[in-house]
C-alpha positions, 0 to 999 in steps of 0.5 A, a space after each residue: 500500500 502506497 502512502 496515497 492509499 494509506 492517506 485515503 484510508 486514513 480519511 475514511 477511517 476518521 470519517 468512519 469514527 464521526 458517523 459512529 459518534 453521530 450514531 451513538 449522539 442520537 441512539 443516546 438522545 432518542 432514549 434519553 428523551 423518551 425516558 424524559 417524555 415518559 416521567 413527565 407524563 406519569 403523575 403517579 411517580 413520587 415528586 421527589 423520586 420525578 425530580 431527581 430521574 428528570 436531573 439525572 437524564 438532563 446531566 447526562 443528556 447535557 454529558 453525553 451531547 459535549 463529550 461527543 461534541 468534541 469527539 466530533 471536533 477531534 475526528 475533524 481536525 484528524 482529518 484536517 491534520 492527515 490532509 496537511 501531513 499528506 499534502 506537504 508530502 506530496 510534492 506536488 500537492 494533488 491532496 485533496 481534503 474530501 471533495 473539495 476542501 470547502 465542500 468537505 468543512 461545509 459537510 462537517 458542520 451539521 456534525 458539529 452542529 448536531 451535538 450543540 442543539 442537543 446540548 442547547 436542548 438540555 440545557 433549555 429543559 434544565 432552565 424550563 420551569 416543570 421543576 
């Protein structure tokens, strides 16, 4: 294997990483809600036990949402630094980072994104006023 092969896998590995952290963000955060939607729903719940499930769920929605938020950023910048590393080393600097290079940092926003707004989220249902 060349070291142009070996970039290409390297990109596609760190690529790999980010989908399977969007994956866990959203299993994560689908469960995580609907355990929310279903204690806010049941009344025959005691306040006390209500309340500490509902800041339970809302710290770890909140841990959750920043830890893979910066494994996010680190996948991307990964990526970023193998294109750097693999386009000084190429003398003729052919590289590409993705498609194109702004194409690639426009795609990686949502990813960056996504963690945020589930963040912003909790924190949003932390601040609400149901408890």
């Amino acid at each position: 294997m060349d070291e142009k092969e070996r970039y290409e896998k390297r990109q596609e590995f760190e690529h790999d990483l980010i989908n399977r952290r969007l994956t866990w963000l959203l299993t994560s955060q689908t469960i995580l809600f609907t355990a929310l939607a279903l204690v806010l729903r049941e009344d025959t719940i005691d306040e006390k036990y209500r309340t500490a499930f509902f800041n339970t769920i809302s710290y770890l929605g909140i841990f959750i949402s920043l830890a893979i938020f910066f494994a996010i950023c680190m996948g991307a910048l990964a990526k970023y630094i193998s294109y750097r590393d693999e386009r000084k080393r190429d003398d003729k600097n052919k590289v590409r980072w993705g498609v194109r290079k702004l194409i690639t940092i426009i795609a990686l926003i949502p990813d960056v994104l996504m963690p945020l707004g589930f963040f912003i989220a909790w924190i949003c249902f932390r601040r609400s006023t149901l408890f």
